[in-house]
C-alpha positions as a Markdown table, in Angstrom:
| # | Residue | x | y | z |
|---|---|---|---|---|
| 1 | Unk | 24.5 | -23.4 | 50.8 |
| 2 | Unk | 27.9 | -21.9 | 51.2 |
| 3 | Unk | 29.3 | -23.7 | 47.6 |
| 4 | Unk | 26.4 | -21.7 | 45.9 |
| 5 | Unk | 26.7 | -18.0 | 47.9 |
| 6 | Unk | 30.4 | -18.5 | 46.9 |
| 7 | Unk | 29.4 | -18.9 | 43.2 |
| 8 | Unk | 26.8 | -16.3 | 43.3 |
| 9 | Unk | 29.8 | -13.9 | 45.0 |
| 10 | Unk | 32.4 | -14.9 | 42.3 |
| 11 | Unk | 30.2 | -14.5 | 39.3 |
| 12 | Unk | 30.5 | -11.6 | 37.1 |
| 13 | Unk | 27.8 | -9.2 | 37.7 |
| 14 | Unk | 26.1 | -8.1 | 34.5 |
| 15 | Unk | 25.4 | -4.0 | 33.7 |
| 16 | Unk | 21.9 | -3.2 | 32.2 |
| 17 | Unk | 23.7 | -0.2 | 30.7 |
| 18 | Unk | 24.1 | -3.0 | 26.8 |
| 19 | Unk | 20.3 | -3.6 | 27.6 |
| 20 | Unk | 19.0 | 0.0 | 27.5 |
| 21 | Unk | 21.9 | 0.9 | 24.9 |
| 22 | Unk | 19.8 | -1.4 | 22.6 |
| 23 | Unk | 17.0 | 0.3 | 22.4 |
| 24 | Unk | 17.7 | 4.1 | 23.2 |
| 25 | Unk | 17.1 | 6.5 | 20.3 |
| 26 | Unk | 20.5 | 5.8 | 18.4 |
| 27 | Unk | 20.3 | 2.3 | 18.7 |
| 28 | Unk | 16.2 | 2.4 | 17.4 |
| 29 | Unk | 17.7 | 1.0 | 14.3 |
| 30 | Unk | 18.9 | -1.9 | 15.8 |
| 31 | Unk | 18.8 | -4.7 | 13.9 |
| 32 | Unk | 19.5 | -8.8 | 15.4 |
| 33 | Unk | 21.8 | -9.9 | 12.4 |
| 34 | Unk | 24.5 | -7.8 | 11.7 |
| 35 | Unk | 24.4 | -4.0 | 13.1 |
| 36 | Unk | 22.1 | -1.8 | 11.8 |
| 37 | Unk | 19.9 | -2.7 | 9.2 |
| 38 | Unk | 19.3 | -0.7 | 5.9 |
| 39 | Unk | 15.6 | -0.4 | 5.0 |
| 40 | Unk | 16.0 | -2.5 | 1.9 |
| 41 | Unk | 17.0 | -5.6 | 3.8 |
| 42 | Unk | 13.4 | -5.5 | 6.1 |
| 43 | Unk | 11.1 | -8.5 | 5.3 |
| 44 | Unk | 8.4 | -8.3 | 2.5 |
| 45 | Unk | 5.5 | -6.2 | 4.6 |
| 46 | Unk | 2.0 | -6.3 | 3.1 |
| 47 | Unk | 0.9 | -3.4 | 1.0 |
| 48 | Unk | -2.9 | -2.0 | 0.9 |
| 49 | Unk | -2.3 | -1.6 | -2.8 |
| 50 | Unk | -0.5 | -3.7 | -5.5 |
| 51 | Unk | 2.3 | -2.4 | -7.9 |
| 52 | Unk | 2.6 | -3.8 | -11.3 |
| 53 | Unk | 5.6 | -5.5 | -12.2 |
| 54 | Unk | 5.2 | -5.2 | -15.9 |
| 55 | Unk | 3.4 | -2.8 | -18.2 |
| 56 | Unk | 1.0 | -6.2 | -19.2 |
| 57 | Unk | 0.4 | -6.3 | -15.3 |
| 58 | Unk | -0.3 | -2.5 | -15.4 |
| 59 | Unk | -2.8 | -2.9 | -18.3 |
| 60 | Unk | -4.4 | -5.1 | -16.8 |
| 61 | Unk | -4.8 | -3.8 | -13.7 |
| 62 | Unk | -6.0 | -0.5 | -15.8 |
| 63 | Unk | -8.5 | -3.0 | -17.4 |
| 64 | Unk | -10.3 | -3.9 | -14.2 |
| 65 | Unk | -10.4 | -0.1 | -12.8 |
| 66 | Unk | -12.4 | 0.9 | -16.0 |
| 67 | Unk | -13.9 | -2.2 | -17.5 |
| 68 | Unk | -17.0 | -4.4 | -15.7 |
| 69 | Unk | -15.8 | -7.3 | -18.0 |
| 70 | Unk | -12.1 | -8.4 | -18.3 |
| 71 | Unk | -10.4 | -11.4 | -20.0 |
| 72 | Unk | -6.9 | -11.8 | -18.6 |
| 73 | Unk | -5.4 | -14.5 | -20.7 |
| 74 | Unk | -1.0 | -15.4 | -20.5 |
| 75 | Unk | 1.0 | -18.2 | -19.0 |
| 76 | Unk | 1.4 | -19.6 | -15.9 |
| 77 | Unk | 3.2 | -17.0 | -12.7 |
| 78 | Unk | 1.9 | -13.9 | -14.6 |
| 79 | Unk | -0.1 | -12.6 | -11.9 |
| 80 | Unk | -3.1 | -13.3 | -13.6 |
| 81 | Unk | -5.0 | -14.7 | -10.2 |
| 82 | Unk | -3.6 | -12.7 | -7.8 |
| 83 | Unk | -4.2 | -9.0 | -9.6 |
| 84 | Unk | -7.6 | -10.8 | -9.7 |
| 85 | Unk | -8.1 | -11.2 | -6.3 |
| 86 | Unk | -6.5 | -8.1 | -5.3 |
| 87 | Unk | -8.5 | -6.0 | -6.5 |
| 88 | Unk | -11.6 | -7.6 | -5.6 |
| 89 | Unk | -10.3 | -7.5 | -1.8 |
| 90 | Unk | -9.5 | -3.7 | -2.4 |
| 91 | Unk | -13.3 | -3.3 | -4.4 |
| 92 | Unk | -14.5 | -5.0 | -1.2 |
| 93 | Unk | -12.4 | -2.7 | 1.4 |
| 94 | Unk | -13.4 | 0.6 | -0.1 |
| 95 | Unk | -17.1 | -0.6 | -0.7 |
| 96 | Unk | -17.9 | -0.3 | -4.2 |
| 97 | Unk | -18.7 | -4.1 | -4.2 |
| 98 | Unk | -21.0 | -6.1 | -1.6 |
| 99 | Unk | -19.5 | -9.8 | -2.3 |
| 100 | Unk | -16.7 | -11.1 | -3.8 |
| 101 | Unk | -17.8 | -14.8 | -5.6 |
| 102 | Unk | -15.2 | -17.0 | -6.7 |
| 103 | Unk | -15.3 | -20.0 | -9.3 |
| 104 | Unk | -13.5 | -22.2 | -10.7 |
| 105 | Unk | -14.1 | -25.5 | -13.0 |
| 106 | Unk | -13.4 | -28.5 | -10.8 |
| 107 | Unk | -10.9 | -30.4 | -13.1 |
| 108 | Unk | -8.1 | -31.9 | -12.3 |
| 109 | Unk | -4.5 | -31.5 | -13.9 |
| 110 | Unk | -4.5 | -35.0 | -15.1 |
| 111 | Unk | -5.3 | -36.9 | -12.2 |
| 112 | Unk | -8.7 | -38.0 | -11.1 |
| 113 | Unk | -8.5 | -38.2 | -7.4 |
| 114 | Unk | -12.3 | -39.5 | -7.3 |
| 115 | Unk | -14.9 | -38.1 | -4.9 |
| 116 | Unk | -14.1 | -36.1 | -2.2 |
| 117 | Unk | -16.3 | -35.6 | 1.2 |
| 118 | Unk | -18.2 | -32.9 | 3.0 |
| 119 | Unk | -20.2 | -30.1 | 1.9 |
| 120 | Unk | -19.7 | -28.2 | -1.2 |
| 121 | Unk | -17.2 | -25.9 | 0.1 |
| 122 | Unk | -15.1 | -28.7 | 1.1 |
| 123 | Unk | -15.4 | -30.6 | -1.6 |
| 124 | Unk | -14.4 | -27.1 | -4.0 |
| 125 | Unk | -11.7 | -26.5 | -1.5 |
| 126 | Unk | -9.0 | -28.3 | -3.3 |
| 127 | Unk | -9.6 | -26.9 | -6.3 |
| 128 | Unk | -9.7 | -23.4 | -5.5 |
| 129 | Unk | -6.8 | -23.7 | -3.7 |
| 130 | Unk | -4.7 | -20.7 | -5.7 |
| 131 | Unk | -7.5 | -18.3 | -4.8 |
| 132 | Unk | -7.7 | -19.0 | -1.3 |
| 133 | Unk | -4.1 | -18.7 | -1.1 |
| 134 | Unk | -4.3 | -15.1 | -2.8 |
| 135 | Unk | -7.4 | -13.8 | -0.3 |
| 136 | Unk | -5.1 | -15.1 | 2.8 |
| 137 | Unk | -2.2 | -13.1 | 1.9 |
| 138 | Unk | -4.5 | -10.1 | 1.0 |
| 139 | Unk | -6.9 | -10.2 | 3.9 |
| 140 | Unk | -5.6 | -13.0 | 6.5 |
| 141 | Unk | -6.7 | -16.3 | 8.0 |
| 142 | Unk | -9.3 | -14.5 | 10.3 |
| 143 | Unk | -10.9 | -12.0 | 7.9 |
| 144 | Unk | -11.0 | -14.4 | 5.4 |
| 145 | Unk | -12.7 | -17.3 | 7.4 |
| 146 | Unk | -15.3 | -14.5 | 8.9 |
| 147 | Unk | -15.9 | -13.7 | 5.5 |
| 148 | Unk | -16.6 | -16.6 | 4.4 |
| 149 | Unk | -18.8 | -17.7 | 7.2 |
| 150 | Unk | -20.9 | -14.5 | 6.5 |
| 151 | Unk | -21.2 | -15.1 | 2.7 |
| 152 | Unk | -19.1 | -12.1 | 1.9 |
| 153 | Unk | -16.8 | -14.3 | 0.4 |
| 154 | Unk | -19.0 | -16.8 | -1.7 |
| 155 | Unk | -17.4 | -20.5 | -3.4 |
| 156 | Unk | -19.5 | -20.8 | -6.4 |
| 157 | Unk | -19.4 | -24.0 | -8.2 |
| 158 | Unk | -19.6 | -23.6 | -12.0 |
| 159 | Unk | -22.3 | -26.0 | -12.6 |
| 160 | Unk | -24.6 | -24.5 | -10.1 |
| 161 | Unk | -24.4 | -20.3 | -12.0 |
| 162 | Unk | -27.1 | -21.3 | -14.1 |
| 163 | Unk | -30.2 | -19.4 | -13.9 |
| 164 | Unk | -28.0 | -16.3 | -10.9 |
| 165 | Unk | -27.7 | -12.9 | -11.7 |
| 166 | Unk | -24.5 | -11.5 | -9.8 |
| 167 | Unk | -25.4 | -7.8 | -8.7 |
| 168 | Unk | -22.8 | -5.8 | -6.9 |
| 169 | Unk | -20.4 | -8.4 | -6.8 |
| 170 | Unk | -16.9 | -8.9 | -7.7 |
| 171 | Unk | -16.4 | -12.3 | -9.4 |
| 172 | Unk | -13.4 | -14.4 | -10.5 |
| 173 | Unk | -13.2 | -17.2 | -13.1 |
| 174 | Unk | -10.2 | -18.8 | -13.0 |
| 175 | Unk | -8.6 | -21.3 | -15.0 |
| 176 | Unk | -11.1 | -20.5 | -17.2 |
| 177 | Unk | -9.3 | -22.5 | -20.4 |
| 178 | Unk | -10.7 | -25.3 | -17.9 |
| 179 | Unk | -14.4 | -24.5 | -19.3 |
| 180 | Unk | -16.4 | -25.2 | -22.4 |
| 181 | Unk | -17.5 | -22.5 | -24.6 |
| 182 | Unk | -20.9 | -23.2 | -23.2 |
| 183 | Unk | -20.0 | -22.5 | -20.4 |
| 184 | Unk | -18.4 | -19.4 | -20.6 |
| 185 | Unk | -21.3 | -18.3 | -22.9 |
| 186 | Unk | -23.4 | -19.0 | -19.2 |
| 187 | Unk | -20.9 | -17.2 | -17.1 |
| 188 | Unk | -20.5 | -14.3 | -18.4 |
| 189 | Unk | -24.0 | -13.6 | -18.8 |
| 190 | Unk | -24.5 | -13.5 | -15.1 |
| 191 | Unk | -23.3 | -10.2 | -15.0 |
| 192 | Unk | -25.2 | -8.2 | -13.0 |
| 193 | Unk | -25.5 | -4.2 | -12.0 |
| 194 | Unk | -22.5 | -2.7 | -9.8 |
| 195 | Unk | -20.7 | -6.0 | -10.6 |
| 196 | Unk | -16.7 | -6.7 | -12.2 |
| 197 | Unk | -16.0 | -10.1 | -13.8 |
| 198 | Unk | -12.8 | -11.1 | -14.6 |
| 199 | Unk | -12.2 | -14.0 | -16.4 |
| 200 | Unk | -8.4 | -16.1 | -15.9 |
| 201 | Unk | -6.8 | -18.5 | -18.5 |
| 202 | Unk | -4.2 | -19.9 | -20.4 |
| 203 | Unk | -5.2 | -20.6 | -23.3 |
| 204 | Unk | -1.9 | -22.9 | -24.2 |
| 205 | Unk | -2.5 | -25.0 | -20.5 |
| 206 | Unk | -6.0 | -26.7 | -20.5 |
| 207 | Unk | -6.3 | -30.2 | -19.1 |
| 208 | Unk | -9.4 | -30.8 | -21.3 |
| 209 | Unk | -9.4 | -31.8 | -24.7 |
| 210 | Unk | -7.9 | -29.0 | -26.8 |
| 211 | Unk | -11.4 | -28.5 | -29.0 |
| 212 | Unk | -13.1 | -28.6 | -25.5 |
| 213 | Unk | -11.9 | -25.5 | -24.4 |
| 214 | Unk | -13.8 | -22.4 | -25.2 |
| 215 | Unk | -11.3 | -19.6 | -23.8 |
| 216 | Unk | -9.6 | -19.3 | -26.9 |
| 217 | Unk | -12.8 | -19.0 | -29.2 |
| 218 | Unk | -14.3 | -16.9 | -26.4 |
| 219 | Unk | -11.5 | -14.4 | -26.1 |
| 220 | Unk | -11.5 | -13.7 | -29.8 |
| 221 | Unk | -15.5 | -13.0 | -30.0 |
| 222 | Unk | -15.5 | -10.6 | -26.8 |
| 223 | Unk | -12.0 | -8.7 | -27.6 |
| 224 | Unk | -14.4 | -6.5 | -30.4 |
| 225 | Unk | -17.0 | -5.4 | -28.2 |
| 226 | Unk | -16.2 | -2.1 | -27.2 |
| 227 | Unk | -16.9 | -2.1 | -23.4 |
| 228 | Unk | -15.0 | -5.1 | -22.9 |
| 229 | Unk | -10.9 | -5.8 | -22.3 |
| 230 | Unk | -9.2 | -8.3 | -23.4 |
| 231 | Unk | -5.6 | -8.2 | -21.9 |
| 232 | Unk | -2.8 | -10.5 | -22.7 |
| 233 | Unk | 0.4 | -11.4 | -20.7 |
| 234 | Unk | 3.2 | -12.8 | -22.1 |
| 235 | Unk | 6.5 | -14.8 | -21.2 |
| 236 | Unk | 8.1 | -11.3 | -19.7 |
| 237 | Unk | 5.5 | -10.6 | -17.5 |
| 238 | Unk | 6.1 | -14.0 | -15.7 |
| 239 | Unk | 6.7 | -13.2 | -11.8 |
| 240 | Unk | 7.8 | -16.5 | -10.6 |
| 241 | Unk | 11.7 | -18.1 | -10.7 |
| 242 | Unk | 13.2 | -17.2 | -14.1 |
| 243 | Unk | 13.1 | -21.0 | -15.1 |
| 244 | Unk | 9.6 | -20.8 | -15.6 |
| 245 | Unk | 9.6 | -17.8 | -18.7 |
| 246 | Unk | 12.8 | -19.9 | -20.1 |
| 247 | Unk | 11.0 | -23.4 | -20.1 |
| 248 | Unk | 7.8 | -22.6 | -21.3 |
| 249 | Unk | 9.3 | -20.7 | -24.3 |
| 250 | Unk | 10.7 | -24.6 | -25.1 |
| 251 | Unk | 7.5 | -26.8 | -23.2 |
């Protein structure tokens, strides 16, 4: 007991005064790193609303404010899925939509990985990974799981839209170079009242036989009907690393 009181006597004792200076008003800038920390330096914080980084991206973003049906067609990292999903999470948030229904053909890049368990959710899971990746960012693990338990956020397998008529709804089609004329022909006839469909592709990247895919045939009937948009990115609109837009202008 003495050896320790000794200690305790002999050590240092520490001022809270550097505690409080931390975090009184001229200090409320603090920042962990390196002193104070310019605004520009603060992580990436989530914005309500999306900014295009291109005029393409802005076009298309025009596209979907003013258009029920929109064909969004350019290479891979041009934003093409995530303006998508955006702005069927804002539709949703400001409540000119009901539902937001998301499909996508269940193809794989190449690889058959066979038959996969569990309910049809599940067993689409895989597949529309990309979209559920673009709802988490924009609405967050726990939104988006309630929603989906509730059926405001609806998985709709592509084989089973025959026959549905999609009122007041927000629906994606992605990777929609992965579908058959035929059934584009079906998809976009399911168009309902109060309803935006947008349609995702590139035409350049299916993984079915090239005279299989319908996107490219598709795209060049719709883009003369008046009340439809047709919007296509190109190689500069490409968000991703800067490799990408240099090796696909050589893939």
């Amino acid at each position: 007991m003495g050896k320790r009181a000794a200690r305790r006597r002999n050590r240092p004792q520490q001022s809270d005064t550097n505690v409080h200076e931390l975090f009184d008003e001229k200090n409320a800038d603090w920042h962990p790193l390196d002193g104070p920390a310019p605004k520009e330096q603060r992580d990436q914080s989530f914005r309500r609303h999306i900014r295009p980084k291109s005029e393409n991206q802005a076009a298309l973003m025009d596209a979907i404010d003013n258009f029920n049906l929109v064909m969004a067609l350019g290479p891979a990292g041009t934003g093409k899925t995530y303006i998508a999903v955006s702005k069927a999470v804002e539709a949703l948030d400001k409540g000119d939509i009901a539902r937001i229904v998301l499909a996508r053909p269940a193809v794989e890049a190449g690889e058959n990985i066979g038959f996969l368990p569990g309910d049809v959710e599940a067993k689409m899971a895989p597949y529309l990974r990309p979209l559920y990746d673009a709802l988490n960012d924009r609405l967050g693990a726990k939104r988006l799981k309630t929603y989906i338990s509730d059926g405001t956020i609806e998985i709709a397998p592509i084989g089973y839209m025959r026959g549905r008529t999609l009122n007041n709804a927000f629906v994606v089609i992605d990777e929609a170079q992965n579908c058959t004329y035929g059934q584009l022909k079906m998809l976009v006839t399911r168009l309902g009242w109060n309803s935006t469909m947008i349609l995702t592709g590139d035409p350049d990247q299916t993984d079915l036989l090239p005279e299989m895919s319908g996107l490219s045939e598709m795209s060049d009937r719709l883009q003369n009907v008046d009340d439809i948009a047709c919007v296509q990115l190109r190689d500069k609109d490409i968000v991703r690393h800067p490799l990408v837009a240099s090796m696909l202008t050589v893939l």
